[in-house]
Structures are given as C-alpha cells and as structure tokens.
Phi, psi and omega in degrees: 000130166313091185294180192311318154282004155265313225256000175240013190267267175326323192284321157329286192289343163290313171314289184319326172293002173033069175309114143217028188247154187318153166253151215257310208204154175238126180228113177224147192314190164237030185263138175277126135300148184282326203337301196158162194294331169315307169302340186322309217247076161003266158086022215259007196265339212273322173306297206323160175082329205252106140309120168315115169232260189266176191246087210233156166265121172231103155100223150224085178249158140275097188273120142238148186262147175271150147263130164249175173338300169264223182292327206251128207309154129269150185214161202212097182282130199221126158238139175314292186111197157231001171233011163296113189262124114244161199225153171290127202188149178278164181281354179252010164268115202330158174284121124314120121047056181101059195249120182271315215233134162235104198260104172274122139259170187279352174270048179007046166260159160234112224258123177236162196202102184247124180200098197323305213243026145040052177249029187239163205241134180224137172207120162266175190156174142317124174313320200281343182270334167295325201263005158266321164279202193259123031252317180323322188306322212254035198272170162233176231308173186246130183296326174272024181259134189329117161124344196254144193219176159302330208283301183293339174276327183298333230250280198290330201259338203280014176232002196287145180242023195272166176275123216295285232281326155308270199338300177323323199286349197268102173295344152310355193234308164224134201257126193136342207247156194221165165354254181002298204272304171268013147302304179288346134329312196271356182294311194277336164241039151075031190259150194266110182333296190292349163274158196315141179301281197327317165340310194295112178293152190312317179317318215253314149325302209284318185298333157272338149321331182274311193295304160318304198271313170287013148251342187289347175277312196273339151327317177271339163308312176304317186112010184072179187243128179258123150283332188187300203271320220290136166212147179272202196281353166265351156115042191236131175285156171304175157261324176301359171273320165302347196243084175212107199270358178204302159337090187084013174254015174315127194077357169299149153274137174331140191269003183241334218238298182147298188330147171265121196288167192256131168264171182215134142288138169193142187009086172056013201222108165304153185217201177181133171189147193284130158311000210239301192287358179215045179309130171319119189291133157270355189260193140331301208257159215217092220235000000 
C-alpha cells in the first residue's frame, strides 16, 4: 500500500500539472471499490461545475480542494489502495484497463484513478466535513509538520504494550507512516522491532522520532518506493527501493555492521532487522 512518500510523490505531481479548468464531467466505473463501508456514498457528482484549486495531503490520503457554485469549499477525497494510480490525461485518450474514476476539465485533460485490485477509495463533499470525519477526522499529527517530536510519539505511543514497530502502524498515532518506513526507521535508530512500546525510554523516542522524519523525507526525494504497483502521475516507479536499508531484504548482510538480518512477521506484516545494530534489550528501558 502506498505510504506517505508515494502519496506526496503523486500530490506533486498532480499539483505540478496546474489542474485550474472547471470540471466538465465526472465518470466512474460500475466497479464497487473495496476501501470500506464508510466509503459507499461517494458523492463524485457533488465536482460538476467546481473549479480545482490546492492540492494536499493528510496521512495517506489525497485531499484536493474544489471552488463550488456557493461560499463553501469542496473537496474530493483520493485513497490510494493498494494498487492505485493516478495520472493526468487527455479526455480522447482511450480508458486503460481498470481505470474506475475519471475527472474531465474544460481544457480536456482529465485526472484518472486506475486501480486493478480495487481497495482504493473516493469521497466527495464539503471540505470541512471530509476533513472532520473518518478517516481524516481520526488522523494523528503528520511526521513532517513542525512540532512532532519524541515527546508527541511518547505522549501516544508510550504506554502501548504493543511490539514498537506494530505500535508505528496506528494513524491514529501517526498519520502516514506504514510498514516500510518504519522498519527503516527503527533500522536508523537502532531500536529492536519487536519491544514493547511502553519499553521506550524519552532518549530512544526522541531518536526515533528523528529517524521517522529522514527516511519519510528521503522516499520522497527518491519519489517513493515501487515493490510492484507503485507509479506517480507520469507512470514512472520510484527509487526508494533501491535505498532500502533493510526492508525486504532479510538474510542480506546489515549494510552497516555486515550481520545478516533477520527477517520477522508481526501482526500479518513482514520486517527485517540486524541482531547486532538492533539487539534485543536486556533492560527495562530501552535508551
């Protein structure tokens, strides 16, 4: 599934296509998306008329906002999935192949949302309502925005009796960060996946908290990580994969120590990480 830096990879790149003509037409598939029950009620007719303006990120969602007919803003909610694209296109160019969603302007480009295995998501609405309800309403702080700190992961996370690198996966705690990423995090600050959060001491926070922010920056300087699906709006794969200092890489040698990592399962989600540079705590506290 696309973590924070495929999905601000893609916000870019929408952005960056300077979106700014009326939308004309709304077109969607007769395909059900899987997302969730939450997701049913669409709403994507709620666009006709409303000129595009910015383009944002919360977790990993896409938010763009609309000017509508009246006062009050629209917005267009885009989840990824786990296999979702979208790309920038003229309106006479044929519908690929599991292509669900299509957004016409009046200059006949169009914003499409291809996506094979169909867990990806659409809601339209009132901005303020989207960004208050579930899922955005329920999101928590953005790792890269001014203020997250150890202190603020410790505040949410520090009582968790969960295995830290499970604990990282709650977007409620952090919003964005996924599998990937915080393995490779906990690789960079030398923390043992698997101990209990509540374990960490503030020092051993603060360093992962630090950690979290330099690889979730460097995904996105790469352009994020393709395993398989992942393409931004030019149909182009990531880089971050080739940069992966542990991740899927289980039985490789530590790219720092030399040892050969150990791979793991925990709750349904594979890692990977060295015995040497991320030894199993003999203490309480984890520093």
């Amino acid at each position: 599934m696309p973590e924070l830096p495929e999905v601000e990879s893609v916000r870019r790149g929408l952005q960056a296509a300077n979106l700014r003509a009326p939308v004309v037409e709304v077109w969607r598939s007769s395909y059900k998306l899987r997302v969730g029950k939450s997701w049913a009620e669409e709403n994507l007719d709620c666009l006709k008329g409303n000129v595009p303006k910015d383009i944002r990120r919360r977790g990993k969602y896409i938010v763009w906002e609309f000017a509508g007919p009246g006062a009050e803003a629209n917005g267009l909610v885009i989840h990824l999935g786990m296999s979702g694209r979208c790309g920038v296109t003229t309106a006479a160019q044929p519908k690929v192949v599991h292509t669900h969603f299509a957004l016409r302007m009046a200059d006949d480009r169009e914003v499409r949302l291809v996506d094979p295995r169909r867990f990806g998501g659409l809601r339209a609405g009132p901005l303020a309502e989207l960004m208050a309800s579930e899922p955005l309403g329920a999101l928590g702080p953005e790792p890269l925005d001014r203020g997250f700190g150890g202190a603020m992961l410790a505040e949410r996370l520090g009582a968790s009796r969960r295995p830290i690198r499970d604990a990282l996966l709650d977007q409620e705690a952090v919003a964005g960060l996924g599998n990937i990423y915080a393995v490779e995090a906990l690789f960079a600050a030398g923390i043992f996946p698997m101990v209990e959060a509540q374990r960490l001491h503030a020092s051993a926070w603060e360093r992962l908290a630090g950690t979290i922010v330099t690889v979730l920056q460097r995904g996105i300087d790469n352009g994020g990580t393709t395993l398989k699906d992942f393409r931004n709006v030019e149909g182009e794969v990531g880089r971050n994969q080739d940069d992966l200092r542990v991740y899927g890489r289980a039985d490789e040698p530590c790219p720092r120590c030399g040892a050969a990592l150990v791979g793991f399962v925990s709750g349904g989600r594979s890692g990977a990480y060295c015995p040497r540079c991320q030894p199993r705590p003999r203490t309480r506290l984890v520093r």
